[in-house]
N, CA, C and O atoms as a DFTB+ gen file, in Angstrom:
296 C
 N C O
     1  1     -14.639       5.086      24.609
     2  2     -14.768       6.494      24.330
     3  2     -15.730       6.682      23.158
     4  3     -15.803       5.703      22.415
     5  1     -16.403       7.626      22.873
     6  2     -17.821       7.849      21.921
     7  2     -17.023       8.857      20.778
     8  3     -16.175       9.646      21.194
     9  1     -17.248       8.806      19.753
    10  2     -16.810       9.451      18.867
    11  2     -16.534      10.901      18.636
    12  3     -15.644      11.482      18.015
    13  1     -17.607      11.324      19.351
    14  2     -17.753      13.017      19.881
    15  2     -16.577      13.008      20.737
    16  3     -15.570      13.480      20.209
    17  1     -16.438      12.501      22.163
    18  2     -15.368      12.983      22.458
    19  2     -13.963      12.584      22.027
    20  3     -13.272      13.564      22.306
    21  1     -13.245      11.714      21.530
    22  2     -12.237      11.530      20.040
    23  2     -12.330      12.774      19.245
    24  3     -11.426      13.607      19.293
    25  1     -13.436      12.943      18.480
    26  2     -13.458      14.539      17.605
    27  2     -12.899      15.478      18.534
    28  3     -11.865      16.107      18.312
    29  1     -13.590      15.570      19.578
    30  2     -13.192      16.659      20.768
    31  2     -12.078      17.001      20.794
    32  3     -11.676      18.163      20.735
    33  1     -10.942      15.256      20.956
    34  2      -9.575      15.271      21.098
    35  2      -8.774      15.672      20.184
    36  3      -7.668      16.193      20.321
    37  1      -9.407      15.395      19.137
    38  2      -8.224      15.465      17.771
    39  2      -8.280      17.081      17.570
    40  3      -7.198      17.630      17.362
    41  1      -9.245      17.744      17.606
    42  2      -9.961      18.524      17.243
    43  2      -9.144      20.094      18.127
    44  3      -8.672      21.164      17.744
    45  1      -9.314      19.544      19.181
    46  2      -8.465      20.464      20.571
    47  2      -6.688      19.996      20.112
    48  3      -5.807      20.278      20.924
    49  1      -6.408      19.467      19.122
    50  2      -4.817      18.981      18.850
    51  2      -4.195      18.151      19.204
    52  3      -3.035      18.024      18.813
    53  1      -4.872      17.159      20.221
    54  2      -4.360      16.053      21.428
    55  2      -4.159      14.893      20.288
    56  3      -4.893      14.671      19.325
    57  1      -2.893      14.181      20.689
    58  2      -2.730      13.140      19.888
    59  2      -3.686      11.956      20.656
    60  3      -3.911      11.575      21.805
    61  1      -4.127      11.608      19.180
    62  2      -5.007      10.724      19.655
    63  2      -4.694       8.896      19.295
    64  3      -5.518       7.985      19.382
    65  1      -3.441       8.818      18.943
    66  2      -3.446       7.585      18.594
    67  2      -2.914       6.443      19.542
    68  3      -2.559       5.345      19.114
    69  1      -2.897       6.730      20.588
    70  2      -3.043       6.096      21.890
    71  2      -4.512       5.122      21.933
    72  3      -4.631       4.052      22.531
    73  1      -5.563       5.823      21.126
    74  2      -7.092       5.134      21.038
    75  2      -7.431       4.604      19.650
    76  3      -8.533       4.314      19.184
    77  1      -6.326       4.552      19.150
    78  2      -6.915       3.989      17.398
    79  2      -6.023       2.769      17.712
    80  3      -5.037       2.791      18.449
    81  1      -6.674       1.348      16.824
    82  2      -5.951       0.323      17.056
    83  2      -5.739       0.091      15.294
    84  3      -6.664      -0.259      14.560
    85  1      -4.779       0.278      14.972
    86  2      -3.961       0.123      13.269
    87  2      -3.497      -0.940      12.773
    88  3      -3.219      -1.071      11.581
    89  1      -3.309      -2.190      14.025
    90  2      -2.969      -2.999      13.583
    91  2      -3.676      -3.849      12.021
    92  3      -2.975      -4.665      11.421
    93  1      -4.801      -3.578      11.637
    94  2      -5.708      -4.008      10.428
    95  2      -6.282      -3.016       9.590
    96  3      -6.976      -3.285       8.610
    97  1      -5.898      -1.479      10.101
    98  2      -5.668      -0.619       9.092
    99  2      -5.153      -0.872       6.888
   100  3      -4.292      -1.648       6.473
   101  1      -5.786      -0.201       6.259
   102  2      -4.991      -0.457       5.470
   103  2      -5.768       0.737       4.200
   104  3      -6.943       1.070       4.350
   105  1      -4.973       1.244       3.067
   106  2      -5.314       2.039       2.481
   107  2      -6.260       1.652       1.402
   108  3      -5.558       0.997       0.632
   109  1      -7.392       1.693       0.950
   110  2      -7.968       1.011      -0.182
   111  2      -7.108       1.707      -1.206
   112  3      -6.463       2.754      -1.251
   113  1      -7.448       0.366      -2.268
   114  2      -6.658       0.767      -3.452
   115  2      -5.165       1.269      -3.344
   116  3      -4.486       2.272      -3.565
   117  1      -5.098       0.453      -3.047
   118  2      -3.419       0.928      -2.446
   119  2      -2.286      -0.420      -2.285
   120  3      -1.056      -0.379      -2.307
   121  1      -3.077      -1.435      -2.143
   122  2      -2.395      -2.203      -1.977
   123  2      -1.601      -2.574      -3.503
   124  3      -1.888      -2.255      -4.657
   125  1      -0.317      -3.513      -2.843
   126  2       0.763      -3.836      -3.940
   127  2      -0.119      -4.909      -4.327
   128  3      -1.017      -5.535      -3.764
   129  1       0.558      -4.925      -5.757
   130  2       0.899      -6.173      -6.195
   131  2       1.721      -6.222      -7.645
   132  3       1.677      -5.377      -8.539
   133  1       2.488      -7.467      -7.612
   134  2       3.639      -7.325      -8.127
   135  2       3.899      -8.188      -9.542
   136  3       4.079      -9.404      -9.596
   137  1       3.871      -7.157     -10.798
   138  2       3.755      -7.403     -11.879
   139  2       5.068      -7.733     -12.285
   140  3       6.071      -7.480     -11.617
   141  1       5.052      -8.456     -13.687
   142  2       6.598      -8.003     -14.392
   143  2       6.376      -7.652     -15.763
   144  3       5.299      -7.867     -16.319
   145  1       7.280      -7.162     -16.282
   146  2       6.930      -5.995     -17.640
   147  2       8.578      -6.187     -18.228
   148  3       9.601      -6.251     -17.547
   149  1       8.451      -6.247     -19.607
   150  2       9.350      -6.616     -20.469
   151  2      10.041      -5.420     -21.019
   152  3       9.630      -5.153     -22.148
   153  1      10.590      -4.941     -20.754
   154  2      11.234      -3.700     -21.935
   155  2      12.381      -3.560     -22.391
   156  3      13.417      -3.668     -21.735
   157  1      12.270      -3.237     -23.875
   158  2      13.741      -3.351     -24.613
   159  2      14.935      -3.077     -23.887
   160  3      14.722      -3.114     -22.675
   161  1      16.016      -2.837     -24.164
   162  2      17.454      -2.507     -23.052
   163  2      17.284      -1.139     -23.534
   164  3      17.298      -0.444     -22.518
   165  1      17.134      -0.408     -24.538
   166  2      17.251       1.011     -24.907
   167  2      16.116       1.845     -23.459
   168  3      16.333       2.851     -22.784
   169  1      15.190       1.082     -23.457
   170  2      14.175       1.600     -22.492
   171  2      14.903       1.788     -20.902
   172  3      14.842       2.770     -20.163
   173  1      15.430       0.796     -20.737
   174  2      16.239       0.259     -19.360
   175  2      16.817       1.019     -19.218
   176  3      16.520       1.598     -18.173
   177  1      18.022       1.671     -19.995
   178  2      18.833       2.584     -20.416
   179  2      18.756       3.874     -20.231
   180  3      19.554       4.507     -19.540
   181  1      17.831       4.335     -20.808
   182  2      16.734       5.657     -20.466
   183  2      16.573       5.724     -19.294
   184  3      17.080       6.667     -18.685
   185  1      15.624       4.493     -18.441
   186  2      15.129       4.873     -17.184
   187  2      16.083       4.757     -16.118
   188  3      15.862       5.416     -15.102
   189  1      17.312       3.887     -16.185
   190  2      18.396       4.333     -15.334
   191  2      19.079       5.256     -15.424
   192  3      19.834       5.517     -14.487
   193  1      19.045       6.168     -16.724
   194  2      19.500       7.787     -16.642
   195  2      18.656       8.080     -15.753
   196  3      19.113       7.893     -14.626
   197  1      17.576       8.476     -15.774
   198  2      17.191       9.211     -15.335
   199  2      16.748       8.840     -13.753
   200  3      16.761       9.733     -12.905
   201  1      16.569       8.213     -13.598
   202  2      16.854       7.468     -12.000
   203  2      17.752       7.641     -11.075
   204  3      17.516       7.866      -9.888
   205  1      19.002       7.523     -11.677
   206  2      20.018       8.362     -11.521
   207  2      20.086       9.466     -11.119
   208  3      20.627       9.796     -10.063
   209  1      19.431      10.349     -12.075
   210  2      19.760      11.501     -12.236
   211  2      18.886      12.521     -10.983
   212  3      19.249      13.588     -10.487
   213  1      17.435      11.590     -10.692
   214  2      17.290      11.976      -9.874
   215  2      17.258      11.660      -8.251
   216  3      16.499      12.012      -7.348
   217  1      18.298      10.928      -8.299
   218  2      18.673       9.884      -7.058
   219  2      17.392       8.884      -6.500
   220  3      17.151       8.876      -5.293
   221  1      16.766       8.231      -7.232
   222  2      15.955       7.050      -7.263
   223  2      15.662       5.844      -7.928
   224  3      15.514       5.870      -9.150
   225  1      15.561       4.824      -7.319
   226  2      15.522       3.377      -7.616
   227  2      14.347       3.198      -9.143
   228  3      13.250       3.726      -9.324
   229  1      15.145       2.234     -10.048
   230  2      13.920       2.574     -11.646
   231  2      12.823       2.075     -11.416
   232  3      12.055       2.165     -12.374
   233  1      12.272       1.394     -10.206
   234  2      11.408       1.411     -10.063
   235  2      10.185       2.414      -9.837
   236  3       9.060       2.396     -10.337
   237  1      10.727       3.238      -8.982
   238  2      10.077       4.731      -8.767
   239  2       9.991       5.524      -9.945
   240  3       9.069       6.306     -10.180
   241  1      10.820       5.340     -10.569
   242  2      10.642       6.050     -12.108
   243  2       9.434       5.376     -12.955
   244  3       8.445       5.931     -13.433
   245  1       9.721       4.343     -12.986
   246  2       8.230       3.452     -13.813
   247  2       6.836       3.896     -13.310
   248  3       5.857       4.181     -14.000
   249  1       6.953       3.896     -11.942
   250  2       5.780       4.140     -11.253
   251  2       5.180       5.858     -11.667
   252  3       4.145       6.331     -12.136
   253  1       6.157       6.250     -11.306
   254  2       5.799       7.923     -11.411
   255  2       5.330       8.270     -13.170
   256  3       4.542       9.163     -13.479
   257  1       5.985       7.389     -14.114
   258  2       5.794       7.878     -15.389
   259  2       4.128       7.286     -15.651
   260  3       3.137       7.901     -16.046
   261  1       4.327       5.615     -15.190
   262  2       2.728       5.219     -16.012
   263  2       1.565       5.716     -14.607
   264  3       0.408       5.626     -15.019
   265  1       1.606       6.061     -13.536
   266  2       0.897       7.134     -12.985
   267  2       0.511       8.431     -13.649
   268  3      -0.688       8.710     -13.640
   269  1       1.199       9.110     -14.117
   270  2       1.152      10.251     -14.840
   271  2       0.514      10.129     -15.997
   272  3      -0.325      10.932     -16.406
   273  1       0.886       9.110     -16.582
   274  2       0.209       8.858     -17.985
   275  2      -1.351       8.008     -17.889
   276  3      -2.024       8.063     -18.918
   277  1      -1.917       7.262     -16.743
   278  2      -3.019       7.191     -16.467
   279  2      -3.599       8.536     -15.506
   280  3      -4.605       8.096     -14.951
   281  1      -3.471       9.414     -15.246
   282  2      -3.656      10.340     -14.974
   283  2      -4.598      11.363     -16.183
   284  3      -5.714      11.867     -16.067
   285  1      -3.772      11.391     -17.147
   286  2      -4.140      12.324     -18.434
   287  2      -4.901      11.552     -19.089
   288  3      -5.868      12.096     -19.622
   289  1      -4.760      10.318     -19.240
   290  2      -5.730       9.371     -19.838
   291  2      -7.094       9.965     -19.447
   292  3      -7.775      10.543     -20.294
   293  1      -7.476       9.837     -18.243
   294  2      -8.700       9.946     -16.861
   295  2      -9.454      10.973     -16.961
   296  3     -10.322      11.186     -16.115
């Protein structure tokens, strides 16, 4: 199929992923990788309040805070 008609498809609303092959897909800059980071117990402490508090794993909390804070850096 030629790209024009794919645009055509997606374009007219037709699902088109019957013709995309994803298996080697992947997001740049996106990929994991898996650090480790030291922090006092008072810190630990903190971020499982609030992890808690908002029904998520402290990992997601770490992520969301030093995201945010390289964000404003930027």
């Amino acid at each position: 199929m030629k790209a024009k008609e794919l645009d055509k498809k997606f374009d007219d609303g037709e699902d088109i992923t019957k013709y995309l092959n994803v298996s080697k897909a992947h997001r740049p800059e996106q990929e994991q990788k898996r650090v480790n980071v030291d922090f006092p117990l008072w810190m630990i402490h903190e971020l499982d309040k609030e992890a808690k508090r908002l029904g998520v794993p402290r990992q997601s909390i770490i992520k969301v805070f030093v995201a945010e804070k390289l964000r404003k850096a930027s």
